[in-house]
N, C-alpha and C positions, 0 to 999 in steps of 0.2 A: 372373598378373594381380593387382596390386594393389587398393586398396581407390577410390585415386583414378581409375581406369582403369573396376571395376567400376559408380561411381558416376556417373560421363562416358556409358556404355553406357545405362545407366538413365534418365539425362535425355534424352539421343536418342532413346528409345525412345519416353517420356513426352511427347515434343515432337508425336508423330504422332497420339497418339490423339485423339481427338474428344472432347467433354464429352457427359456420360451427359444422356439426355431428362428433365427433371424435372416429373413431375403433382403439381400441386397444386391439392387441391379449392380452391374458390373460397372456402367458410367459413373454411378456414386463413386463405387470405388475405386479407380479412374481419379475422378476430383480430388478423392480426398490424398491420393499416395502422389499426384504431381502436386509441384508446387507453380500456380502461375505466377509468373512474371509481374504483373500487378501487385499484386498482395506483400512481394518483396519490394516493390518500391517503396509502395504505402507503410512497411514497417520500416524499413532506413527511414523516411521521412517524419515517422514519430518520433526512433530511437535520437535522430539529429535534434528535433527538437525538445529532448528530454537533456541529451546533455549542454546545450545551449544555456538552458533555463536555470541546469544546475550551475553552468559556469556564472550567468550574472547574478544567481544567487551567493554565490562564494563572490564575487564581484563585489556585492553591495554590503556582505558581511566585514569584507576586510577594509571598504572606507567606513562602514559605520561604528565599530569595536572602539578608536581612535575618537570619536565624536562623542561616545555613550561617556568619557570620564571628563570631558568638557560639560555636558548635561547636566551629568549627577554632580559633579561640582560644589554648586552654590548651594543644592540642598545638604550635603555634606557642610559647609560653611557655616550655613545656618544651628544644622546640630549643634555644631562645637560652640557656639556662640550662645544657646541656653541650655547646654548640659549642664549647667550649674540647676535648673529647675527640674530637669527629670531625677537628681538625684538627692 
């Protein structure tokens, strides 16, 4: 019996059974349908610091884009200056 055969058996099997009875006290459920006040702060205060992060990220991309063809430059220079040997 192979693996795809074994696993064929297992979904059959799996198809019959019933869903387990779930108790949950009522204060669970309480917790989880409000939402407290905490938890919304705590997420404004990630969300602000996610766009923060993305803004000095775009920040340092658009002084460094300008600086990256000062860089590469002089090894460009250099190319042109013994492309006569690579060729």
């Amino acid at each position: 019996m192979n693996i795809d055969d074994r696993l064929k058996a297992l979904a059959r099997q799996g198809h019959g059974d019933s869903p387990p009875a779930v108790d949950v006290a009522d204060r669970i459920v309480q917790i989880l349908t409000t939402s407290p006040h905490m938890v919304v702060l705590l997420e404004r205060l990630w969300m602000w610091m996610a766009g923060l992060s993305c803004a000095a990220a775009v920040a340092v991309l658009v002084v460094a884009v300008p600086f990256y063809d000062l860089w590469n430059d002089p090894f460009l220079e250099v190319m042109e200056t013994i492309s006569w040997v690579i060729q």
